[in-house]
C-alpha positions in Angstrom: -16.0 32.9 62.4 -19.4 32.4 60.7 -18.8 34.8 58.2 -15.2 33.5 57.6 -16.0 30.0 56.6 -19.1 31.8 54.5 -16.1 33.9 52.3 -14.6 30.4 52.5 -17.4 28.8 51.0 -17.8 31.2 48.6 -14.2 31.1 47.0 -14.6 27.1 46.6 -17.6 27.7 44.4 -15.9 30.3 43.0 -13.1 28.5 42.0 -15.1 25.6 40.9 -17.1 27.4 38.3 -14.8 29.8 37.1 -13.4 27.5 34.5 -17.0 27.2 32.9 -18.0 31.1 33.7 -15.2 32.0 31.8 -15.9 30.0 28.5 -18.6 31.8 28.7 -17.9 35.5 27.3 -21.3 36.9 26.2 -23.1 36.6 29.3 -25.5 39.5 29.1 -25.2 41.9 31.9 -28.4 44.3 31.4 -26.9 47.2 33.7 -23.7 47.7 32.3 -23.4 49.9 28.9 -21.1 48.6 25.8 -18.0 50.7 27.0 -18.1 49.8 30.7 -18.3 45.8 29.9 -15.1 44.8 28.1 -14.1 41.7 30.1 -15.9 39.7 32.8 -13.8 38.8 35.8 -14.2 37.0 39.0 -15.4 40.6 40.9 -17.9 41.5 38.2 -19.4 38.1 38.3 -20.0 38.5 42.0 -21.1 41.7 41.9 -24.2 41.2 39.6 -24.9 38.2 41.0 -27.3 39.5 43.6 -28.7 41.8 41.0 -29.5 39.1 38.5 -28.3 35.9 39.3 -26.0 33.9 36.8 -27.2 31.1 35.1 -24.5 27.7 34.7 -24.0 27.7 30.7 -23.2 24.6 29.2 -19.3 23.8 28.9 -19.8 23.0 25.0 -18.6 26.1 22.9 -20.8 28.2 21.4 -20.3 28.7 18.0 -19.1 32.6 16.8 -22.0 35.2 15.3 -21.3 35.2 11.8 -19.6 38.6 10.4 -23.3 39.2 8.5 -25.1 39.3 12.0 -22.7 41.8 13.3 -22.6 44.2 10.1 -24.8 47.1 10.5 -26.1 48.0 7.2 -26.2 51.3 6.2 -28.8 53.3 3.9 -28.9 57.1 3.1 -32.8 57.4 2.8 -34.9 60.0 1.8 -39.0 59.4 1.3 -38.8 60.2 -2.1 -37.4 56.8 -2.7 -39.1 54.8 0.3 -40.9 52.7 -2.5 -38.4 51.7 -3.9 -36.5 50.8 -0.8 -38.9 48.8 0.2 -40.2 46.7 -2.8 -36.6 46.3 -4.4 -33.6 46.3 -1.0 -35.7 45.4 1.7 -38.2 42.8 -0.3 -34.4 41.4 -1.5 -33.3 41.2 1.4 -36.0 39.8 3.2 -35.8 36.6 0.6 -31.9 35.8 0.4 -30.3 37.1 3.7 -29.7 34.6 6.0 -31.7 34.0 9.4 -31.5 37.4 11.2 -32.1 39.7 13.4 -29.9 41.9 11.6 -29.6 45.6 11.8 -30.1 48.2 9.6 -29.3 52.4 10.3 -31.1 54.4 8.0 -29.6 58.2 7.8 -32.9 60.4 6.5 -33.0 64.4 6.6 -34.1 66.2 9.3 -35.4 69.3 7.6 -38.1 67.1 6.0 -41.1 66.8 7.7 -42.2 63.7 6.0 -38.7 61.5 6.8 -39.7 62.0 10.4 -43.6 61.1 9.4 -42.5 57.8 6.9 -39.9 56.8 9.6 -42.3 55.5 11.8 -44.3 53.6 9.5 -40.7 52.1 8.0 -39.6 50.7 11.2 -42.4 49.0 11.8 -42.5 47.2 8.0 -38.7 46.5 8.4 -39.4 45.1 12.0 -41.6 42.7 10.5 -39.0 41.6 7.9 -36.5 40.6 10.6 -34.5 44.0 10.5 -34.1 45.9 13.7 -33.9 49.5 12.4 -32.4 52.9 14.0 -33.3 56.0 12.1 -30.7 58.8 12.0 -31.8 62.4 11.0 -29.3 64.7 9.6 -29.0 68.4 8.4 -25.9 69.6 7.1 -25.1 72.8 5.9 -26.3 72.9 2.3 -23.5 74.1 0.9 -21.4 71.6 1.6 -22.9 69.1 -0.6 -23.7 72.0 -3.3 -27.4 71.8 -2.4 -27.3 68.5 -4.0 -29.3 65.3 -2.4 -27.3 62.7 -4.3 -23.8 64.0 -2.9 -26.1 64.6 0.1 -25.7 61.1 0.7 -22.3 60.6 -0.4 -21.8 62.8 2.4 -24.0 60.4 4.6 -21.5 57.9 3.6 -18.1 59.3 4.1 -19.1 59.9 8.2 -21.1 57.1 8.0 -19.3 55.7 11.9 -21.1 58.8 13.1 -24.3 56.3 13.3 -23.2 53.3 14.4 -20.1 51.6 17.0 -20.2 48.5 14.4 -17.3 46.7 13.4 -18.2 46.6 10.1 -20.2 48.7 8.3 -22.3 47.6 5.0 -23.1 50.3 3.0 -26.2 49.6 0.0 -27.8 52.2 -1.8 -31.8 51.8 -1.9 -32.0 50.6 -5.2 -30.2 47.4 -4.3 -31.7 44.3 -5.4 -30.1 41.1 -3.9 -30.4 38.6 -6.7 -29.2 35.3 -4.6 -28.8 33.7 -1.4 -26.4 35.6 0.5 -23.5 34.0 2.0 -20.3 34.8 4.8 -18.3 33.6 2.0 -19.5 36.1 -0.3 -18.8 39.0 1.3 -16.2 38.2 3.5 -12.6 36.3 3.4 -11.8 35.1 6.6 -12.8 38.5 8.7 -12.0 40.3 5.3 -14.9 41.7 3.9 -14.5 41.6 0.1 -13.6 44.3 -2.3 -14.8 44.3 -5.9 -13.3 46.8 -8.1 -13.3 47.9 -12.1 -9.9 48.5 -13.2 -8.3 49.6 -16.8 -10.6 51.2 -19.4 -13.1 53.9 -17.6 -16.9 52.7 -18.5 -17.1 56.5 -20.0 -16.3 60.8 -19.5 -17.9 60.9 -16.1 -15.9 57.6 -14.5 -12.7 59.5 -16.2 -13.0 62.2 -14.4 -14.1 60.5 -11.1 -10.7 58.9 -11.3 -9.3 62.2 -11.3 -11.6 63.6 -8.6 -10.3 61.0 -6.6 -6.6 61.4 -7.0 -7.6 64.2 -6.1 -8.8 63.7 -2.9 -6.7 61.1 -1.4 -3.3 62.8 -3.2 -2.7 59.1 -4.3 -3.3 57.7 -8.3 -6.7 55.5 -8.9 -6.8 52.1 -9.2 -10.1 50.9 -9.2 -13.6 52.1 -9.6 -15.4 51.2 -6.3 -19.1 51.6 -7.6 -18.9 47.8 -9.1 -20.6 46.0 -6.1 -23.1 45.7 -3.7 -23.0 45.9 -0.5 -20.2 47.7 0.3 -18.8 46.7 3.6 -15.9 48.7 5.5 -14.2 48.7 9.1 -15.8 51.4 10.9 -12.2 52.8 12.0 -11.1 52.9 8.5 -13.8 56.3 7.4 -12.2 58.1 9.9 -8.9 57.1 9.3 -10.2 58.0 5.3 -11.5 61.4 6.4 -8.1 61.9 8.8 -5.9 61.1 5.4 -7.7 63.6 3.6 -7.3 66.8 5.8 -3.6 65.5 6.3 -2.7 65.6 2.6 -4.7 69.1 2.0 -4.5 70.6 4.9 -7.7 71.4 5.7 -10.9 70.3 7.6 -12.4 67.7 5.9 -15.9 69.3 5.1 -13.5 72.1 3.2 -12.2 69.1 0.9 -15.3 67.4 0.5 -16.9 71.0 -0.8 -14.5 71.0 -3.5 -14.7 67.3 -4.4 -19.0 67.3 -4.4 -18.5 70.1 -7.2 -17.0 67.4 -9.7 -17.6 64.1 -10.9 -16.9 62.1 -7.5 -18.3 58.5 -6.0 -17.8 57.8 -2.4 -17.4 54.2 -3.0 -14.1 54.8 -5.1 -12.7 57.0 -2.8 -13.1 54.8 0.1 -11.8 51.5 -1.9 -8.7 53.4 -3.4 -8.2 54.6 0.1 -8.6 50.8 1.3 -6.1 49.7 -1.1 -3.4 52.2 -0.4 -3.1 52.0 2.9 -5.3 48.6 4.2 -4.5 46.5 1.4 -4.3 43.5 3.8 -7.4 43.8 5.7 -9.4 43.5 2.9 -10.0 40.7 -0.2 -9.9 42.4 -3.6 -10.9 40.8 -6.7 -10.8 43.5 -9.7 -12.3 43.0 -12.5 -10.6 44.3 -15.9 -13.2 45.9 -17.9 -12.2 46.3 -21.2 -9.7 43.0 -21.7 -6.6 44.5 -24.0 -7.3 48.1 -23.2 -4.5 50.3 -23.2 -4.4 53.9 -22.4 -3.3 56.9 -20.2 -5.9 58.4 -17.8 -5.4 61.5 -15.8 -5.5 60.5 -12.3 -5.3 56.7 -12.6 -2.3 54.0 -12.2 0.0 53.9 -15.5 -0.5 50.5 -17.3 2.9 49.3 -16.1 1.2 49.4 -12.9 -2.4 47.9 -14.0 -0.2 45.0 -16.0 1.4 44.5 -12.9 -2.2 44.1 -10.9 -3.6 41.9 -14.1 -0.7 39.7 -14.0 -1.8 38.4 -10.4 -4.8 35.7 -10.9 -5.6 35.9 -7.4 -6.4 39.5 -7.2 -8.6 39.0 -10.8 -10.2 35.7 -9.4 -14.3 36.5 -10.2 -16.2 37.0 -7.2 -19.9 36.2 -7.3 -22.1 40.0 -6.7 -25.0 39.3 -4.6 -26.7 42.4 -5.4 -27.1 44.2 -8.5 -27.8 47.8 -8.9 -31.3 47.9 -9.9 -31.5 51.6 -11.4 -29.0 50.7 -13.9 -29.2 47.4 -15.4 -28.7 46.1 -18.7 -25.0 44.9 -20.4 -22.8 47.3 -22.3 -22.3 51.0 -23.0 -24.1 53.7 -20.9 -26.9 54.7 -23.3 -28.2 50.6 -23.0 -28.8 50.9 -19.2 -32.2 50.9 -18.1 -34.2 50.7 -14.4 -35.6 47.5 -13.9 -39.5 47.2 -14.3 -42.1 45.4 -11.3 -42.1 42.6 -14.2 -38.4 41.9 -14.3 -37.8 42.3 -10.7 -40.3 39.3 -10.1 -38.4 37.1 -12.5 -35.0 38.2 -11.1 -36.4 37.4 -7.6 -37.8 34.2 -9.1 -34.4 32.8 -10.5 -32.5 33.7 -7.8 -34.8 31.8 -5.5 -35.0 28.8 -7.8 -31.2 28.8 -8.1 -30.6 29.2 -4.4 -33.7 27.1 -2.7 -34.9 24.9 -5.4 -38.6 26.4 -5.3 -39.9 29.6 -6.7 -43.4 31.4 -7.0 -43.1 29.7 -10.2 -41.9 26.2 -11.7 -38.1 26.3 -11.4 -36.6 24.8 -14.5 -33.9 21.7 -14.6 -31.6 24.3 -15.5 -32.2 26.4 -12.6 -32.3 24.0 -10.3 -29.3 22.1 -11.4 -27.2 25.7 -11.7 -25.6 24.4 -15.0 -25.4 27.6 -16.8 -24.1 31.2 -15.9 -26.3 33.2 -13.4 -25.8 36.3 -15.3 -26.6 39.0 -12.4 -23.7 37.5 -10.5 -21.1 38.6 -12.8 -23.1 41.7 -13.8 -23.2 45.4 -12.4 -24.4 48.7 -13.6 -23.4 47.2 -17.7 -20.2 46.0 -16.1 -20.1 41.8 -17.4 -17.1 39.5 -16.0 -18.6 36.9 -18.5 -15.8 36.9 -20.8 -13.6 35.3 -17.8 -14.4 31.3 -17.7 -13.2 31.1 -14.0 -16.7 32.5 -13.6 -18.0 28.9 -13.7 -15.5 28.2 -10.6 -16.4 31.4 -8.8 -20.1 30.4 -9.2 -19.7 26.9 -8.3 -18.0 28.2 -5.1 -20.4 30.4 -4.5 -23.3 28.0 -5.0 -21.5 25.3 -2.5 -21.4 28.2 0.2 -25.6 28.3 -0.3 -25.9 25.1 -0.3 -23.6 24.3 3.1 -25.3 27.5 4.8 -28.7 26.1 4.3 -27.8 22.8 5.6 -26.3 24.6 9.0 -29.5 26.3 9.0 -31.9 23.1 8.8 -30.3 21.4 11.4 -30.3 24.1 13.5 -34.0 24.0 13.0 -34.0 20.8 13.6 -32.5 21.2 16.8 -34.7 23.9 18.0 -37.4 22.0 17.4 -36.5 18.7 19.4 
């Protein structure tokens, strides 16, 4: 009898709190790993209680993680370019991503004795700038990526869910420099993350024949040059669903494929945003630049221009979107032979102006201008020689962008503020 009106008592309270248990959804429960916890229930509740008891929440709901805190961002590393990492991406980041933690998977080789050594030494620097790091290391078979350690990491790229269970993955080379306060609105639409893309006239011979390296390897005509933004962010599912397209149309493992394609011209981030076009248009927010206004032309492996008037004709899809990042080993506006990489000078008076347009305050005296964001940011419209200037929505897209910063930063200060009382 005792131990019936103990179940009894036990199914009131039960019932009494369920309704606030179950508002409730992220309730850590330290013994249970990702896959085995999917959905609380009444059983699971009771079960852990006597291992760690539950602790009442609040009825009020919590507000959702923002789609930045749950991106894992992904960098194929080797020490050769661990300066640069950290003075230009991580310094960057450290300035103009929002309040973390966030999470960052670095994919290094294996075969090097010194990625294991600087690995170390890296997660502690990128531990102190709010960035929980995992360190993958990887040793494929040389030939594969023609003994190469640029399509090395292209490689790194294209199996890049091997590292993380993420929803969304953000891909950004090392030589990223974040140039402005980065935003949800900026890189996503709703929960889709945005898609930049250079359409029409090729910047020059080797982006020719990338289009046709990639028509090659999806079996589908080019639309869009993917290398035009920074960072590039992806469903996980959607690289293997890539990789599965690929050995479908050829018939062939995917390694096999991607031997043939690493002995051309070839960028990962064009096959993977044609690929995201084709066949996940809706998931995604495009906005495609045109980058020679007028051009007209035929190029092997890309749409015909019935097709690109057709996509220029739309002005939401060729709306300007703000980059937040600009490619730092390639600056300058224009043809190929004006690029240049970005000296320690520069980069302090990049990171300067971004911080007085974003914040207000600099290591330096912000000017009126600045402050008041009256004139064009440039390196928001600019990537790798690649201006979207010449379009005067810019001024919209900026404004937009600015009003994101702005409305972000307030969230954040009264949060703060909150913490605090």
């Amino acid at each position: 009898m005792l131990n019936q009106n103990r179940f009894l008592l036990l199914l009131v309270l039960v019932l009494l709190v369920t309704g606030i248990v179950f508002q409730v959804l992220d309730v850590t429960i330290e013994s249970l790993t990702a896959n085995q916890m999917i959905y609380l229930n009444v059983n699971t509740m009771l079960a852990t209680a006597t291992v760690k008891p539950t602790t009442v929440m609040p009825t009020t709901a919590m507000p959702p993680k923002s789609l930045i805190s749950i991106t894992e961002w992904l960098v194929p590393l080797t020490s050769r370019f661990e300066d640069e990492f950290l003075s230009q991406l991580v310094a960057s980041m450290s300035i103009f991503f929002p309040p973390g933690p966030h999470s960052m998977t670095i994919v290094m080789d294996d075969e090097k004795p010194e990625d294991h050594r600087n690995a170390v030494h890296l997660h502690e620097k990128l531990n102190k700038s709010g960035i929980k790091s995992t360190f993958f290391f990887t040793n494929p078979e040389p030939s594969i990526y023609n003994f190469d350690g640029h399509i090395r990491q292209t490689y790194s790229v294209l199996w890049g869910d091997n590292y993380t269970s993420a929803e969304y993955i953000g891909f950004i080379d090392s030589d990223a420099v974040f140039t402005t306060r980065v935003t949800e609105y900026d890189l996503f639409n709703n929960d889709k993350p945005v898609v930049i893309g250079l359409v029409g006239s090729p910047h020059h011979t080797f982006w020719t024949k990338v289009m046709s390296t990639t028509e090659y390897g999806l079996k589908m005509n080019s639309v869009m040059r993917g290398m035009a933004f920074f960072p590039v962010i992806v469903k996980r599912k959607h690289l293997a669903a890539l990789r599965n397209h690929v050995e479908k149309v050829h018939g062939k493992p995917f390694d096999e494929v991607f031997y043939q394609l690493s002995r051309k011209p070839f960028c990962q981030y064009t096959l993977i945003c044609n690929f995201l076009w084709w066949f996940y248009r809706d998931e995604y927010s495009f906005s495609l630049l045109d980058r020679r206004p007028g051009w007209s032309g035929n190029v092997t492996g890309q749409i015909s221009m019935k097709e690109l008037r057709l996509i220029l004709s739309d002005p939401v899809l060729t709306h300007p979107k703000v980059r937040v990042a600009v490619h730092w080993g390639y600056l300058g506006e224009g043809d190929m032979n004006k690029w240049f990489k970005g000296s320690d000078k520069l980069l302090k008076e990049v990171l300067s102006e971004g911080r007085c347009r974003s914040f207000g305050v600099s290591d330096r005296n912000c000017t009126t201008e600045e402050i008041e964001r009256t004139k064009i940011h440039k390196n928001l419209f600019l990537f790798e020689g690649n201006s979207w200037e010449w379009d005067p929505r810019c001024k919209e897209a900026q404004r937009l962008h600015y009003e994101a910063v702005d409305r972000e930063l307030g969230m954040q200060r009264v949060a703060m503020a909150n913490a605090g009382s």
